[in-house]
C-alpha positions in Angstrom: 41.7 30.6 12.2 41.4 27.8 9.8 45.0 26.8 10.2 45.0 26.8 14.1 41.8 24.5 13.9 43.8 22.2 11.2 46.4 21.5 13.8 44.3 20.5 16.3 42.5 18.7 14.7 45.5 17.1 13.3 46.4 16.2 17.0 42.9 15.0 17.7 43.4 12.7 14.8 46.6 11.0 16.5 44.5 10.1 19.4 41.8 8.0 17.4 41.3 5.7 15.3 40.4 7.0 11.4 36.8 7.3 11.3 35.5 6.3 14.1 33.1 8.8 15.8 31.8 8.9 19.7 27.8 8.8 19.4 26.7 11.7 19.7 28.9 13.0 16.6 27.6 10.5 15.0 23.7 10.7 15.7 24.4 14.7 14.9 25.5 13.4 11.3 22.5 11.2 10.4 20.0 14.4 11.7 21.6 16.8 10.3 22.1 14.8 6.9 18.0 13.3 7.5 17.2 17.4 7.3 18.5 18.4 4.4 17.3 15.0 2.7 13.8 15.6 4.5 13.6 19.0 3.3 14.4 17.8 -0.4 11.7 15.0 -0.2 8.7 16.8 1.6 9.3 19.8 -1.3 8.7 16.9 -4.5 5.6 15.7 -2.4 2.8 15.5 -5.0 -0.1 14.5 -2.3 0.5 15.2 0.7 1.9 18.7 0.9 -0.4 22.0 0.2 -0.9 23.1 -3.4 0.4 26.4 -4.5 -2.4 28.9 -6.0 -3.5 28.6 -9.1 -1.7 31.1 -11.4 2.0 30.6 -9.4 1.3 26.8 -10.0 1.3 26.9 -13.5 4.4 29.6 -13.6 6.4 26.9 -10.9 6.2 24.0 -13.5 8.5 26.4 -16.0 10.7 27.5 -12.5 11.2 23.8 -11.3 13.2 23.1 -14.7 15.3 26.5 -14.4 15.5 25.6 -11.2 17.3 21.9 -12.2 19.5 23.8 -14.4 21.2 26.3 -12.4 21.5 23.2 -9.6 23.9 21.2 -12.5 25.6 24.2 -13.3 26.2 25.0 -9.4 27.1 21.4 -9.0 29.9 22.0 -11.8 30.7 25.3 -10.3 31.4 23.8 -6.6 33.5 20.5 -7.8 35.5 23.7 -10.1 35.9 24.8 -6.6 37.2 22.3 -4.6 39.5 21.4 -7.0 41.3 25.0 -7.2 40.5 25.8 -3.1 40.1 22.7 -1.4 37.4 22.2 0.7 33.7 23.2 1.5 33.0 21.9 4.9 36.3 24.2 5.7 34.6 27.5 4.5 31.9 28.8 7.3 31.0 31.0 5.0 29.7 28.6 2.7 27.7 26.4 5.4 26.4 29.7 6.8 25.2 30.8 2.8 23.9 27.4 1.9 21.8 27.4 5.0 20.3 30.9 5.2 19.7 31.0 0.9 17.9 27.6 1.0 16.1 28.8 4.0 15.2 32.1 2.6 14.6 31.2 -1.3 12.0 27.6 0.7 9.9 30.6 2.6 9.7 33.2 -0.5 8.6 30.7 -2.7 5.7 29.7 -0.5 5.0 33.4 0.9 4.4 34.5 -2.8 3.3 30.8 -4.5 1.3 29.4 -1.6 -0.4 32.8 0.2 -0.3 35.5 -1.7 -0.1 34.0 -5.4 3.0 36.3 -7.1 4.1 34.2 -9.7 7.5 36.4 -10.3 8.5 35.7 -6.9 7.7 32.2 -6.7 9.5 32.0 -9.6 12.3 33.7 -8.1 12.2 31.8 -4.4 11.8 28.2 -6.5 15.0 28.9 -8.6 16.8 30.0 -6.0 16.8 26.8 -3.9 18.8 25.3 -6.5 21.4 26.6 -3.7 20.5 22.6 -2.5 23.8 21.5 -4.7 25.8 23.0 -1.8 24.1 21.1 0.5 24.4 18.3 -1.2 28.5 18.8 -1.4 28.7 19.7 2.6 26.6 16.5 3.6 29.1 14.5 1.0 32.1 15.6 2.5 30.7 15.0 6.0 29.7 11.4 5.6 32.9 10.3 3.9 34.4 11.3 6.9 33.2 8.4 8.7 34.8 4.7 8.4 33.4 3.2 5.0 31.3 0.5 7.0 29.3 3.2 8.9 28.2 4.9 6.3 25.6 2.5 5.3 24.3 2.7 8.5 23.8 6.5 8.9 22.5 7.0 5.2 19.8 4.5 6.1 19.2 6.1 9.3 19.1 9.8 7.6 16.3 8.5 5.4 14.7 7.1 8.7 14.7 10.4 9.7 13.5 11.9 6.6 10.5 9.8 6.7 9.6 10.4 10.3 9.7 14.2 8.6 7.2 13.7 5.8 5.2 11.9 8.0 5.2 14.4 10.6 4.5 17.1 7.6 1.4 15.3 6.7 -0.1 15.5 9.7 0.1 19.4 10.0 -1.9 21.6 9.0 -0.8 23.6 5.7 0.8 26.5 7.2 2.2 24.7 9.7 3.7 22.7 7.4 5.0 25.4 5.2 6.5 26.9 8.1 8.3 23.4 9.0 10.2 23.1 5.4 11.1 26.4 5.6 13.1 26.1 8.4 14.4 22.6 7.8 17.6 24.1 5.4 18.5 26.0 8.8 18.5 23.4 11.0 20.7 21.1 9.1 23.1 24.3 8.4 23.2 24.3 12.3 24.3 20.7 12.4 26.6 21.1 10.0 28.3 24.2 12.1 28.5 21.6 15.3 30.1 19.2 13.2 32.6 22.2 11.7 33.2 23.1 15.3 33.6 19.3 16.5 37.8 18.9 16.3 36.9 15.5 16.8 35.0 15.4 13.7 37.0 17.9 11.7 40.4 15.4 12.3 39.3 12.7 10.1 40.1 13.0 7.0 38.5 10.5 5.0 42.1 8.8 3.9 41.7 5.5 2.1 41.6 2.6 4.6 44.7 0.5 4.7 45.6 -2.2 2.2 43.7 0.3 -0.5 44.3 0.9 -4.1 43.5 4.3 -5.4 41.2 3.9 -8.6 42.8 5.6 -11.9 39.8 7.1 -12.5 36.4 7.3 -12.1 34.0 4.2 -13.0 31.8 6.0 -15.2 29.6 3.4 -16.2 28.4 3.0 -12.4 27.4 6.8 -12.3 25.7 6.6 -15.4 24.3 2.9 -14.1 22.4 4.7 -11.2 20.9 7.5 -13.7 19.3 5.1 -15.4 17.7 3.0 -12.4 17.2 6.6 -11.3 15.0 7.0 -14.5 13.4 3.4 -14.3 12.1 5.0 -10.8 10.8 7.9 -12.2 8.8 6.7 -14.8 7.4 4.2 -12.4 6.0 6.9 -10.2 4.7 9.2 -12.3 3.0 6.7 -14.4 1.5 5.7 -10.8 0.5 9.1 -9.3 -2.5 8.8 -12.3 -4.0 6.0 -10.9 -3.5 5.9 -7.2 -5.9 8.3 -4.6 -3.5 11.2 -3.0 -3.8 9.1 0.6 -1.6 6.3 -1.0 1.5 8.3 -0.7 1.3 7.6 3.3 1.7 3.8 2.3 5.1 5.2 0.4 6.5 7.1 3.5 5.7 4.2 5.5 7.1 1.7 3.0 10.4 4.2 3.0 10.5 3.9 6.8 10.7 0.4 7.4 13.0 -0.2 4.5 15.2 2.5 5.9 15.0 1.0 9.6 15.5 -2.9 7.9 18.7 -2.2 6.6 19.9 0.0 9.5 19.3 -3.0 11.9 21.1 -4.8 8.8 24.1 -2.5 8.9 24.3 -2.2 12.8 26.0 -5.8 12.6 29.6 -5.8 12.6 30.3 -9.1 10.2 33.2 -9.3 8.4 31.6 -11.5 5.3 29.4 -8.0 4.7 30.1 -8.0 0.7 28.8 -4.3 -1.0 27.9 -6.4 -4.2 25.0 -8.1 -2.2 22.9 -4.5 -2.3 23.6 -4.6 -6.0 22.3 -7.8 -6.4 18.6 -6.5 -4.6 18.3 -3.5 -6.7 18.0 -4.8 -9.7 14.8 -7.0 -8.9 13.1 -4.7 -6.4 13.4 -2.3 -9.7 11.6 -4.8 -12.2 9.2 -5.9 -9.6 8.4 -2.3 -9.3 7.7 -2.0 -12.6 6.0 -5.4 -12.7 3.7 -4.8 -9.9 2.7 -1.2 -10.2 2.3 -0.8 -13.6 1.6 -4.8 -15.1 -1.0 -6.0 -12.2 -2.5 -2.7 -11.3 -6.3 -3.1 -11.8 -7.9 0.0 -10.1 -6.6 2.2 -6.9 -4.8 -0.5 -5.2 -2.7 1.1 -2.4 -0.1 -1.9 -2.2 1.2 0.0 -5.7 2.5 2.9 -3.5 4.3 0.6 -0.6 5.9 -0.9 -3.5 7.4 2.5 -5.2 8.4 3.3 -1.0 10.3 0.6 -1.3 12.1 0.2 -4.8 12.9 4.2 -4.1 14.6 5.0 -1.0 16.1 1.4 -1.8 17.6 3.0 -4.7 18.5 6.1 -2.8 20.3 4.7 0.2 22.3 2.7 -2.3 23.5 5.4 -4.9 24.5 7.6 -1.7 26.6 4.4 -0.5 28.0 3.8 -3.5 29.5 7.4 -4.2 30.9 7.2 -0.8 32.7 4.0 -1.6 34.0 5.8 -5.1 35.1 9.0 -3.2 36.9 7.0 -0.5 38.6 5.2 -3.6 39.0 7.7 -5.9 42.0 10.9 -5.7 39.1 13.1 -6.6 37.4 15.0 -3.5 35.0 13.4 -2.7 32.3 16.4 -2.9 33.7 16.0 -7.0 32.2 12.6 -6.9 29.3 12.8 -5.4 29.4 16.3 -7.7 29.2 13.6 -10.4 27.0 11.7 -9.1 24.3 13.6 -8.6 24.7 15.6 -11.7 24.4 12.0 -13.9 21.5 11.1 -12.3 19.7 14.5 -11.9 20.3 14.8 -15.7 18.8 11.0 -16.2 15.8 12.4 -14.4 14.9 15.4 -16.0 15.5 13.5 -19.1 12.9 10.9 -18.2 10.5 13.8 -16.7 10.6 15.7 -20.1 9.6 12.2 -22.2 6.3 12.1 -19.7 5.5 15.9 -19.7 6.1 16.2 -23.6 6.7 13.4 -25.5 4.4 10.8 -24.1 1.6 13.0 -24.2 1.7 13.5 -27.9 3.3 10.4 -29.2 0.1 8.1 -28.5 2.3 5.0 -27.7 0.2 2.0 -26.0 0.8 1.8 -23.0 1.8 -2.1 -23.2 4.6 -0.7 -25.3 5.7 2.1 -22.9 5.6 -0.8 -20.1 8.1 -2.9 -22.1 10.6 -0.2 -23.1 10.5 0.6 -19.6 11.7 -2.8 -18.2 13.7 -3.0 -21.4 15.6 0.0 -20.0 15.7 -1.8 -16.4 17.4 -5.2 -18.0 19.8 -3.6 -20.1 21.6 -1.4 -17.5 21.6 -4.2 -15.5 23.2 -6.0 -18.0 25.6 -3.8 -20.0 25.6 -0.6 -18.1 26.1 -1.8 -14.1 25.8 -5.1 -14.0 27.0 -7.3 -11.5 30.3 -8.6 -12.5 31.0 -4.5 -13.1 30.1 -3.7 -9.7 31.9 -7.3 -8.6 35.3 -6.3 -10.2 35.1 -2.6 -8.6 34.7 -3.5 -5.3 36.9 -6.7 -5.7 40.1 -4.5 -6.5 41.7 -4.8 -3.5 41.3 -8.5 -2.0 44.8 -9.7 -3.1 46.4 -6.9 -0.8 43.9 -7.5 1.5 44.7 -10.8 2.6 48.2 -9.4 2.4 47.2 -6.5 4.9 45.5 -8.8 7.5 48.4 -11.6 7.9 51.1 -8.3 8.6 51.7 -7.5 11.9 51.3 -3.8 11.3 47.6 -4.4 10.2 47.0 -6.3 13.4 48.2 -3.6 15.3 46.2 -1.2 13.5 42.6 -3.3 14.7 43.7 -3.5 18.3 44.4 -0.2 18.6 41.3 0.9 16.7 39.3 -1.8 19.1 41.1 -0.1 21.6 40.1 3.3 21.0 36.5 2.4 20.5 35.8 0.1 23.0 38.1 1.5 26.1 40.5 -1.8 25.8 43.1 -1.7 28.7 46.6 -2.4 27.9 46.5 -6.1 29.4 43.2 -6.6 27.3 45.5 -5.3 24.2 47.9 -7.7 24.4 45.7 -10.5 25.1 43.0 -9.4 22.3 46.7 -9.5 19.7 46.9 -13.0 21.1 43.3 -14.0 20.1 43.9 -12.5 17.2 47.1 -14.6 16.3 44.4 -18.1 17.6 46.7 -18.8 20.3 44.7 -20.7 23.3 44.2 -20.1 26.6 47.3 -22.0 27.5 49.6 -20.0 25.6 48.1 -16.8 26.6 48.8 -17.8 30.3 52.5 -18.4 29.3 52.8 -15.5 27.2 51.8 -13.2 29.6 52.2 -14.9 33.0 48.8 -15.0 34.3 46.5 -17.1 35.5 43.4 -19.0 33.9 41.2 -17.4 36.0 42.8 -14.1 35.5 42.6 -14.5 31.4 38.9 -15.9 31.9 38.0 -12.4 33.8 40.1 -10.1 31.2 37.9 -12.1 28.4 34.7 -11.5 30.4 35.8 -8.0 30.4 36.7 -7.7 26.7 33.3 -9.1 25.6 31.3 -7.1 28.1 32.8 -4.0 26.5 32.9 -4.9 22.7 29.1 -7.1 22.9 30.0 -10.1 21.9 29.5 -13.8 22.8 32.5 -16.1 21.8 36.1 -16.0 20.7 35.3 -16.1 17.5 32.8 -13.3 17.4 35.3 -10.7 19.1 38.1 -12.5 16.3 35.1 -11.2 13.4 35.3 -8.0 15.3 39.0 -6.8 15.4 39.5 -8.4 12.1 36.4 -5.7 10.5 38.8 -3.1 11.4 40.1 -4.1 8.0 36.9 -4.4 6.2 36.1 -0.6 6.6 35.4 -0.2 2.6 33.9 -3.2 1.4 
């Protein structure tokens, strides 16, 4: 079955450019991803979601740490696995598993944590969702899928929807709202199955765009770079949860869902000049200013503390996901390995951080002047020696040189006319003439080339920037030519 379905996809993939997905493939991608993410993120709610009883609460601070470590051990497991048998998103098995354990393991937690208050079997149901790590894989291998300049746009549209979830959470009642996370796991394994059934979708392979150079290996010190901002985070919001009322968390959500909607509207713009480097260069002061204003200039329960963290945070999180995609489209590894990776560096970096608050802090007396400055110590110097910017600079500057060499070939100019084509519904006669613009021949030239009036190549131009929404010669020029930009 699996072989028949490789083969058509295979001829589906002949027909299309690499990557590029019709819309509503691709708005079934960003809801599908959005539920798993929102179901991850309303769960870790401190404030806003309904407290379990009393004796299951105390018994799920001990399960949320097993919990953690059979998630690394299942993330080592699955990359194991996709090594030796290829991968996930092939296996309906696996999508139909994730879905119905996460689902199941979500509603016994709160059945015997939340109503009836079992301890054993909250215990049980809250371990047992560390089934998220295949999840996590699935969604990885789905998004790098998608042409390397998209997936900044749906990761920040995914954690629009995520936000629109917590929100929507938040205003039900509690077990309503129990009911609703339950089921979230389910829904994104639905999407998922769509997308495994969409030979459209299944065809793209994720190959490295053209002009790249496979990495050697994996770039270590950015994984271990975004652990440590991922620990930076951490301590800034637990050291803020202490001081802020439980309704300032709605300022977070809302922070995380105008962030999320900026830099989709920010990503929906098809430049050529977009550099990856330039998100790097924001994270690393929206960290320290995090750290600056929530915990330096707090001076009682000020709710512009929270908007901050909403913004430093899914910042953070919409740029780790993008980065890993960018590795795994650059790396021979699979690319559920490197998000595999990924995720296990900086859930490691985490717990790490959460263990320091929960049981060193607590004893150790430390000012907290002194905790402050080993925190933005630890902010500066990853920034600096860990992932700093001429780091990040040098990975994603690898392939320029070949680049250049890949957009003055004929072959590569080809290659964006026919993916414009694709796309956009191009007609043969607007082909040739978009290779033309392409090559900065004028109007007069084009007539020649292709014996045709002025007013004739006027109306084909018309045509062409009707159906591709652009303005000018040049903007249609920065169009094709992004085509070649698909993993900056």
């Amino acid at each position: 079955m699996d072989g028949r379905i490789m083969v058509e996809a295979a001829t589906v993939q002949d027909a299309r450019p690499m990557g590029a997905l019709p819309a509503p493939t691709f708005a079934l991608l960003v809801c599908g991803l959005g539920l798993y993410m929102g179901w991850q993120t309303v769960g870790i709610s401190p404030t806003l979601f309904p407290q379990p009883q009393i004796r299951s609460a105390g018994a799920l601070e001990v399960a949320n740490y097993l919990q953690t470590a059979l998630f690394l051990a299942l993330l080592l497991a699955l990359s194991w696995f996709v090594r030796k048998r290829g991968s996930l998103f092939s296996r309906t098995s696996i999508i139909c598993a994730a879905a119905l354990l996460t689902c199941v393991s979500t509603a016994c937690t709160y059945v015997c944590g939340w109503v009836f208050d079992l301890p054993v079997g909250a215990v049980l149901g809250t371990v047992c969702e560390a089934s998220k790590a295949a999840f996590l894989l699935l969604w990885a291998e789905c998004l790098c899928r998608v042409r390397f300049r998209d997936t900044l746009l749906c990761v920040s549209l995914s954690y629009a929807v995520v936000f629109a979830l917590c929100l929507l959470v938040a205003g039900l009642k509690p077990m309503p709202a129990l009911i609703t996370h339950s089921v979230l796991p389910l829904l994104s394994g639905c999407a998922l199955l769509v997308l495994r059934s969409d030979r459209s979708f299944y065809a793209l392979q994720g190959a490295q765009p053209q002009g790249a150079k496979a990495l050697p290996r994996l770039p270590w010190r950015l994984f271990l770079g975004v652990g440590l901002f991922g620990a930076v985070n951490l301590f800034v919001n637990t050291f803020s949860e202490s001081k802020s009322p439980a309704t300032a968390e709605l300022n977070t959500l809302l922070a995380g869902l105008a962030v999320s909607l900026c830099i989709a509207a920010v990503a929906t713009r098809r430049s050529d000049k977009f550099d990856f480097t330039g998100l790097y260069r924001m994270l690393t002061p929206l960290t320290i200013a995090s750290v600056i204003l929530v915990l330096t200039l707090e001076s009682g329960n000020q709710q512009y503390e929270a908007f901050v963290i909403g913004v430093s945070w899914v910042f953070f999180r919409i740029f780790s996901w993008t980065l890993w995609c960018s590795i795994a489209l650059r790396s021979h590894a699979p690319a559920a390995c490197v998000f595999a990776v990924g995720q296990f560096t900086l859930t490691t970096c985490s717990t790490a951080a959460q263990v320091v608050c929960d049981a060193v802090l607590p004893v150790a007396n430390i000012p907290f002047p002194v905790l402050i400055s080993a925190i933005l110590a630890l902010a500066v110097c990853t920034s600096a020696f860990i992932m700093s910017e001429s780091d990040v600079s040098r990975f994603f500057g690898k392939r320029k040189a070949s680049k250049k060499k890949a957009e003055d070939s004929e072959e590569s100019l080809r290659h964006c006319i026919r993916c414009a084509a694709q796309e956009y519904g191009l007609s043969k006669r607007e082909e040739e003439i978009a290779e033309l613009v392409m090559k900065d021949k004028n109007n007069a030239v084009i007539q020649e080339r292709l014996c045709i009036t002025e007013s004739t190549l006027r109306t084909h131009l018309r045509n062409m920037y009707g159906k591709t929404s652009v303005h000018s010669r040049q903007e249609l020029i920065g169009l094709l030519r992004s085509y070649l930009e698909d993993d900056v």
